[in-house]
N, C-alpha and C positions, 0 to 999 in steps of 0.2 A: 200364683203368688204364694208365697212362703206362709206362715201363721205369725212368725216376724211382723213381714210386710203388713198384714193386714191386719195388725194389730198397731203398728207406725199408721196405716190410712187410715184410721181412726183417731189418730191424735190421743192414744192411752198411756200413760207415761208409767203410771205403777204398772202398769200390767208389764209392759217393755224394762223395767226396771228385775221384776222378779224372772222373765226370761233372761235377761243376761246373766242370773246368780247360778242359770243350770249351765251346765259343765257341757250338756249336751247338743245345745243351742248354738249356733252361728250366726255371730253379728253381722257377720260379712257376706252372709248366704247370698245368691242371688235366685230369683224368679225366673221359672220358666221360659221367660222373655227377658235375661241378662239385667233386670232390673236389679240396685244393692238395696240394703235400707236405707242407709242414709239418704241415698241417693231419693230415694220413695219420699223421704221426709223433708229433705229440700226442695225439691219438685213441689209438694203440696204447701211448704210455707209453714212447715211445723218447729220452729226455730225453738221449743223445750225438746222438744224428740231427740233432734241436731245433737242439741247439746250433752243427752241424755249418752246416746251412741260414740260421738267423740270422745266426752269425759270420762265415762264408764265402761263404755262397751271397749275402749281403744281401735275404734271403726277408721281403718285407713282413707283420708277422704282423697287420696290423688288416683284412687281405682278407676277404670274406665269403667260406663254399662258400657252392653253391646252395642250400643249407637254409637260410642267412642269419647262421652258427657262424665265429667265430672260432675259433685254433687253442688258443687259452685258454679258450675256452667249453666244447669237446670235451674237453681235459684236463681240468676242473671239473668236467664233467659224469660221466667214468669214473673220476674219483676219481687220477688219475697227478699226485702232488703234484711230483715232479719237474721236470716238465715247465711245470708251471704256478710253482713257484716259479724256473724258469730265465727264462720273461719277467718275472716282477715285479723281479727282481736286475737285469736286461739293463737296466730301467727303461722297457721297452716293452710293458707290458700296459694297458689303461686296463677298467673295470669290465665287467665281461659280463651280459649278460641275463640267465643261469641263477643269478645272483648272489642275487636275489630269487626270496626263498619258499622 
């Protein structure tokens, strides 16, 4: 996991705030294991983080992880309505896979 990451799996928002103001940092990094951040932070339900990476970071959210999961498909799929109604408001969600069945 990135220091991103595990700083999103903590649910720390200033900390996540001061890494995006370095030049050197990657919002969009992924983990080891094709995990993004966003993607880390929809997963877990962290719908300030979400928005944190969206608004600020400019974090693309129609990227796939390696599983082939938007960060709207992982919120969907663990039930975090938060997080999944902060892309549909943004107006950047577009239909997910686990939408069906």
């Amino acid at each position: 996991c990135t220091r991103m990451q595990g700083y999103v799996a903590q649910d720390y928002v200033a900390t996540l705030r001061l890494l995006l103001r370095d030049p050197r940092v990657a919002a969009d990094a992924r983990s080891i294991h094709g995990q993004l951040v966003l993607w880390v932070a929809c997963n877990l339900g962290f719908t300030r983080l979400a928005r944190v990476l969206l608004l600020e970071g400019g974090v693309d959210h129609t990227v796939f992880s390696s599983e082939g999961r938007t960060a709207v498909e992982a919120a969907r799929h663990k039930g975090h309505k938060g997080c999944v109604q902060l892309l549909q408001v943004s107006g950047r969600v577009r239909s997910g896979r686990w939408d069906r069945g």
